[in-house]
Steps between C-alpha positions, in 0.01 A plus 500: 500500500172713568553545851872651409347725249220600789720538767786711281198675400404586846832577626575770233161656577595551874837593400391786289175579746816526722682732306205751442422500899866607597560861613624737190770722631497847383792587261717809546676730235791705599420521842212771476213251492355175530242413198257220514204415248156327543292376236150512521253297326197274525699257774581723732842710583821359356730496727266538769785461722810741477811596754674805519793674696367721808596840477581501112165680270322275287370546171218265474337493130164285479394406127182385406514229217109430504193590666423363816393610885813526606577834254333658766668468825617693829841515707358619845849504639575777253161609459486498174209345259604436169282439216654366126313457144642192309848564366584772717743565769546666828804604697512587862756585716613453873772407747377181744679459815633208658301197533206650366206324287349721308163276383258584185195337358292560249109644577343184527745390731569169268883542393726646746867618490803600751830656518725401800792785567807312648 
């Protein structure tokens, strides 16, 4: 009976590690826009993986829910550096094109992110 408890135990663990490692696709409202979120706190970048559609502008809003390294981080693709206090937010704004990765890390290079245009 222990072993079924460890091994149910284990499989829901990789089943929800699973989950949270899957791409988050980008959602779009009446066409205009494709919006996407990432939460920042002491882990890392949540999603740190997203997809969007090529050719369509994305509104990408990062919050910060705590403090952490990665409230300081840089998009070279987009050139942008982006620094957040605790509780606050920041939108940017751009249009990817097809199969592009745009990649972003934090300053210490210890959490890292990336948006895939399809």
């Amino acid at each position: 009976m222990k072993h079924i408890k460890t091994i149910t135990g284990l499989a829901l663990g990789a089943a929800l590690l699973g989950a949270s490692l899957a791409p988050h696709i980008a959602h779009a409202h009446g066409g205009a826009h494709q919006n996407a979120v990432v939460t920042i706190d002491g882990k890392g970048f949540h999603p740190a993986a997203l997809s969007v559609q090529a050719g369509k502008e994305v509104h990408l809003t990062f919050v910060s829910k705590g403090a952490g390294c990665a409230n300081g981080f840089t998009i070279p693709a987009l050139k942008r550096t982006i620094s957040l206090q605790p509780g606050k937010r920041k939108t940017i704004e751009f249009t990817p094109k097809k199969g592009q990765t745009i990649a972003f890390a934090c300053s210490m290079n210890m959490f890292k992110g990336k948006i895939t245009a399809k």
